[in-house]
N, C-alpha and C positions, 0 to 999 in steps of 0.2 A: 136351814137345810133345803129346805123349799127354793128357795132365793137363788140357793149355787145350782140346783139341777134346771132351773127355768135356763140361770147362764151359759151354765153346760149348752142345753139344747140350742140356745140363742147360737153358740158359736158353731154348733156342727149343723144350723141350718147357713148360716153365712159361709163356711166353707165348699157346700155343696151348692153355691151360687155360680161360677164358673160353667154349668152343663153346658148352657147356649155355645160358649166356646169351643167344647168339646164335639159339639152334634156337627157346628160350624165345620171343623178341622176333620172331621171325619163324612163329611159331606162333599171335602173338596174331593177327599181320597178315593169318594163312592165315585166322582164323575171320572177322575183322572185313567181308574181302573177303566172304567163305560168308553174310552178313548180306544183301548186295547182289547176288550172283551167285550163281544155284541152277547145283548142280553144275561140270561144267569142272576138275574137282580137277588134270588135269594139265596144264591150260594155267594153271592158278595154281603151281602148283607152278616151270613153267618160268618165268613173270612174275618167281617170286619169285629163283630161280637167275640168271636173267639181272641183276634190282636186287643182288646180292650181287659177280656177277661184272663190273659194269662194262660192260655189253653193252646194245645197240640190240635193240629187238625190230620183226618185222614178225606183225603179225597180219592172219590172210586168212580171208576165212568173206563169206557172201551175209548181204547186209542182213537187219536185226533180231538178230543171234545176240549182243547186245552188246557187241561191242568196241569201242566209244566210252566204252561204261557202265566197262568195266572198266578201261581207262586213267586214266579221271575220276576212279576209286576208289581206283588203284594210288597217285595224286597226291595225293589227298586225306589218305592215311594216310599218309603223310610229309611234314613240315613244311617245306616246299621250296616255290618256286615254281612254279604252271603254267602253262603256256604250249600253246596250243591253234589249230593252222594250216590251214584249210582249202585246201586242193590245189586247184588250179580251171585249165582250159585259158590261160588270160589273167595267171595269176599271173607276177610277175618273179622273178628272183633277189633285187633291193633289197627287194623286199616280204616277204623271207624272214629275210636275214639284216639289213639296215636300210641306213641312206643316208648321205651326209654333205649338208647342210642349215646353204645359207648362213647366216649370225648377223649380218644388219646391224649391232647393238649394238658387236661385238668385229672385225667385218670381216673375219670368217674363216666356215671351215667348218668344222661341228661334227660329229662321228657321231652319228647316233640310232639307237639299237639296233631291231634288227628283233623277232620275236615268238620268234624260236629261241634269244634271249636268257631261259632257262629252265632250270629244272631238269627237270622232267618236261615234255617236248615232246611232244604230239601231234600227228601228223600224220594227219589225215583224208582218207582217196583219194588216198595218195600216187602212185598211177600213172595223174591227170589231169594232174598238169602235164607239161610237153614239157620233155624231155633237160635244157635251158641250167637250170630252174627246180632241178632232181636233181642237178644238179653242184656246185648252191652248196653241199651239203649233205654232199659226199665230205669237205670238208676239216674241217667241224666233227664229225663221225661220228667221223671216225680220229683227230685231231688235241685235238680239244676246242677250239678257236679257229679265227675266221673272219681272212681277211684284205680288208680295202677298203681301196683306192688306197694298197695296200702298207705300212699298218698293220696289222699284228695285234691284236687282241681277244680277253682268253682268255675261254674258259665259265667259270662260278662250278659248283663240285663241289656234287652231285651232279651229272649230266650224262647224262639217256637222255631217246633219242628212242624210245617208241612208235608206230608208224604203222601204219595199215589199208589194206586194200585189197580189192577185190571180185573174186572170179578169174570171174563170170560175165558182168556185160557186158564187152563190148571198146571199143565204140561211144563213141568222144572219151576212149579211155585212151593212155597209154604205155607201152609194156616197159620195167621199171625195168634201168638196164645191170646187168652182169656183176659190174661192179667197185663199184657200189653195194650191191647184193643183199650181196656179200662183205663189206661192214662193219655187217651184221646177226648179233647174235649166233644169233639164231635165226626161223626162221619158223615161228610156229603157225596149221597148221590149225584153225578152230572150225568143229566140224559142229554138227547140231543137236540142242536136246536129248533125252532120253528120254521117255518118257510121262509119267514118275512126274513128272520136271522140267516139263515145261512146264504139268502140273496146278498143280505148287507156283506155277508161275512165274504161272500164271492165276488163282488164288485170291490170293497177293500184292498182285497186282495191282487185284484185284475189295475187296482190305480198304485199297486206296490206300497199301500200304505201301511199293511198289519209291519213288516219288517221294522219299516222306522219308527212306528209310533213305539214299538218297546225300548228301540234306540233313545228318542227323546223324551221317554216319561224321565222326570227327573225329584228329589225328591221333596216330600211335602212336609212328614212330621218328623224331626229331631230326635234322638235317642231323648232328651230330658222332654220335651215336649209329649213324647208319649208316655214316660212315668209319672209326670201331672196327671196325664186324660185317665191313667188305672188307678192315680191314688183317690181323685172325683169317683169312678166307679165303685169303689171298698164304702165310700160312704152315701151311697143311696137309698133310701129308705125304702124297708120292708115289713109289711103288716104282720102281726101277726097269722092272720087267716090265710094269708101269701104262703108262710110258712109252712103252714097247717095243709095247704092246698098241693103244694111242693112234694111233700112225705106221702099222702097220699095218693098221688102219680105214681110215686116209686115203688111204693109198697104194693100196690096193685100190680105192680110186676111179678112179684113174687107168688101171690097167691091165685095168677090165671092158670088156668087150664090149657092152654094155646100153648106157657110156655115151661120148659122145666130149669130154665136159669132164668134170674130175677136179675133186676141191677144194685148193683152194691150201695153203701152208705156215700162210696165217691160220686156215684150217678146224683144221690141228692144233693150234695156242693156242686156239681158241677154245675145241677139246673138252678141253683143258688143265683151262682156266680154269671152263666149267659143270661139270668133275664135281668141281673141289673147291668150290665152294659147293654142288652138292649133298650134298656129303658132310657139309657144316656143319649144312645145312638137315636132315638125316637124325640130327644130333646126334656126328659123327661126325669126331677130326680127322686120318685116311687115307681116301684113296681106294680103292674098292674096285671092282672090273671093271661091276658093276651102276650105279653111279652114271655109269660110261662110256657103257653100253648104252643107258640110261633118254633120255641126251643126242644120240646118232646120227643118229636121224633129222631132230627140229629145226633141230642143228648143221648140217646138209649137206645137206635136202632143195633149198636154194635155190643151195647153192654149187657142185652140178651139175647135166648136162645130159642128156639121152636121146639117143641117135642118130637120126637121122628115119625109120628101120624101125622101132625100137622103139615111137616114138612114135607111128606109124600103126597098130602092133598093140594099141594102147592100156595099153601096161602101165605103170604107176605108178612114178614116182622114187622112192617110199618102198620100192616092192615089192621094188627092185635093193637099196637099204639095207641092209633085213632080211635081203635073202638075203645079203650081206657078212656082216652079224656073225655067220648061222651058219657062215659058212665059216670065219670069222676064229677060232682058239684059242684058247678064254677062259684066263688067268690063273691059276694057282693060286696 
C-alpha cells in the first residue's frame, strides 16, 4: 500500500515538472504585452494569473489609462477567438448571448450565437447596461454555457471575460449585483501612470509606434498550449497550513467590524486557485504565503462591502484588506 502511494506521488511530482516551460511562455507574453503597455507590471502580472487560473477579470480605472488597449493585447497574444461587447443602456440579453432565428428554408428555428460566443470576451462599460442585460451573463461566467429556450450551448475553452468599467461617472450606469461582482476572479484598480511612464507613453506615441505595435503583436500561446500551462497549475502543491492560512484571510472578512458583507466560500477557491498560478507564473510548483498575499486584495476587493459609517468616514476597502493580512499569521 505504501509502495503504490510513494508511486502515486512519484508520478504527480514528474508531471508537475514542465513549470520552467510554463513560467518561460508566459514570460514571453509578460514582455510582448510590456511592448504595448508602458508599465502596470502588476495589473499584468494579475491579467496573467487570472488566464492561468481560469478566472473572469473586472478592470476599473477612468478613461484613457488603457484597459481596452490591454484586453485587445491580452487576445491578441493568444490564438483564440475575440470577441468584443460594448455595454450600452438599450442593450438586450439576445444581443449578448444570441437568438434563435426563424429559417424558412428548414421551417424551424435556428440559434445564432450571440458576440459572447468567444474566447476572449470583452466587455466595455460593463456597468451601462441595466440588471436583465448582467444576468444573462452569471450563467456563462460560472457555468461556461448559456441556456435559450431551454437548450444549453457550451463555451469552446479558452473562456474569459475581461470587462471595464469607469468608478467616476455614475450618470446612466448600473451597480453591477453582488452575485455578479462574485464571479470575477479579480478586480484591478488602474491608476495612472508615473512621470517616467507617461513621458515613454508620449514619445511612443509622438514616433507613431503605440498604433502599430498592437497591429504587430502577433500570437504567442496556442489554444492547446495553454490547457497544458492550466492543467500544470490544477497540480501544484499546496500545504496544508497554505490552506489553513487561505480560510483564515476569508473568514476574517466576515467577522470585521469595517465590514458588513464578508467574502463568500467562492472568494476562498478563488484565492486557491490565483496563488497556484502565481506560483507557476514565479517558476515555482508550491505555494508559498507570498503568492497568497500578492492575490488578497484583487481577490476580495469586490467580494466585500463597507458598513455605511465606514463608508461615510471614507476609508478604503483595500485599507481593511491590508489591515487583515497584518493581522492574519503568516505561515512558516
Amino acid at each position: 500500500m505504501d509502495h503504490q502511494n510513494t508511486n502515486h506521488n512519484e508520478t504527480e511530482y514528474q508531471s508537475r515538472i514542465p513549470i520552467a516551460e510554463v513560467a518561460e511562455l508566459m514570460n514571453k507574453v509578460r514582455f510582448a504585452i510590456a511592448d504595448t503597455i508602458v508599465g502596470q507590471q502588476d495589473m499584468v502580472d494579475l491579467l496573467l494569473t487570472a488566464l492561468l487560473a481560469e478566472g473572469h477579470v473586472l478592470l476599473e480605472g477612468v478613461p484613457g489609462v488603457a484597459k481596452t488597449l490591454t484586453a485587445k493585447t491580452v487576445a491578441r497574444l493568444i490564438d483564440a477567438k475575440f470577441s468584443r461587447i460594448q455595454f450600452t443602456p438599450d442593450l438586450m440579453p439576445s444581443d449578448v448571448i444570441g437568438t434563435n432565428i426563424f429559417n424558412p428554408q428548414t421551417i424551424s428555428f435556428e440559434f445564432r450565437q450571440g458576440p459572447v460566443f468567444g474566447n476572449i470576451v470583452l466587455i466595455d462599460e460593463i456597468n451601462r447596461a441595466p440588471a436583465k442585460t448582467q444576468a444573462a451573463l452569471f450563467e456563462v461566467m460560472e457555468e461556461r454555457q448559456i441556456t435559450s429556450d431551454g437548450v444549453s450551448y457550451l463555451m469552446e475553452a479558452p473562456f474569459m471575460v475581461i470587462a471595464t468599467q469607469n468608478p467616476i461617472e455614475h450618470e446612466g450606469t448600473y451597480r453591477l449585483p453582488e452575485a455578479q461582482l462574485d464571479r470575477f476572479l479579480f478586480k484591478i484598480n488602474i491608476g495612472y501612470p508615473s512621470v517616467e511612464e507617461e513621458l515613454t507613453i508620449l514619445s511612443n506615441h509622438h514616433q507613431q509606434k503605440g498604433h502599430l505595435a498592437l497591429q504587430q503583436v502577433k500570437a504567442i500561446v496556442s489554444k492547446a498550449s495553454l490547457d497544458h500551462c492550466r492543467s500544470i497549475v490544477k497540480q501544484v502543491h499546496v500545504e496544508e497550513k497554505i490552506l489553513q492560512y487561505i480560510t483564515q484571510l476569508v473568514v476574517a472578512t466576515r467577522n470585521h467590524p469595517a465590514l458588513y458583507l464578508g467574502a463568500s466560500p467562492r472568494a476562498t477557491i478563488a484565492l486557491l486557485n490565483a496563488a497556484k498560478a502565481l506560483a507557476v507564473l514565479r517558476g515555482r510548483d508550491f505555494v508559498t504565503p507570498e503568492d497568497v498575499t500578492f492575490n488578497v486584495v484583487p481577490a476580495l476587493r469586490h467580494r466585500v462591502a463597507l458598513t455605511p459609517e465606514k463608508e461615510m468616514e471614507g476609508i478604503a476597502t483595500d485599507d481593511v484588506l491590508k489591515e487583515i493580512i497584518t493581522k492574519i499569521e503568516v505561515p512558516r
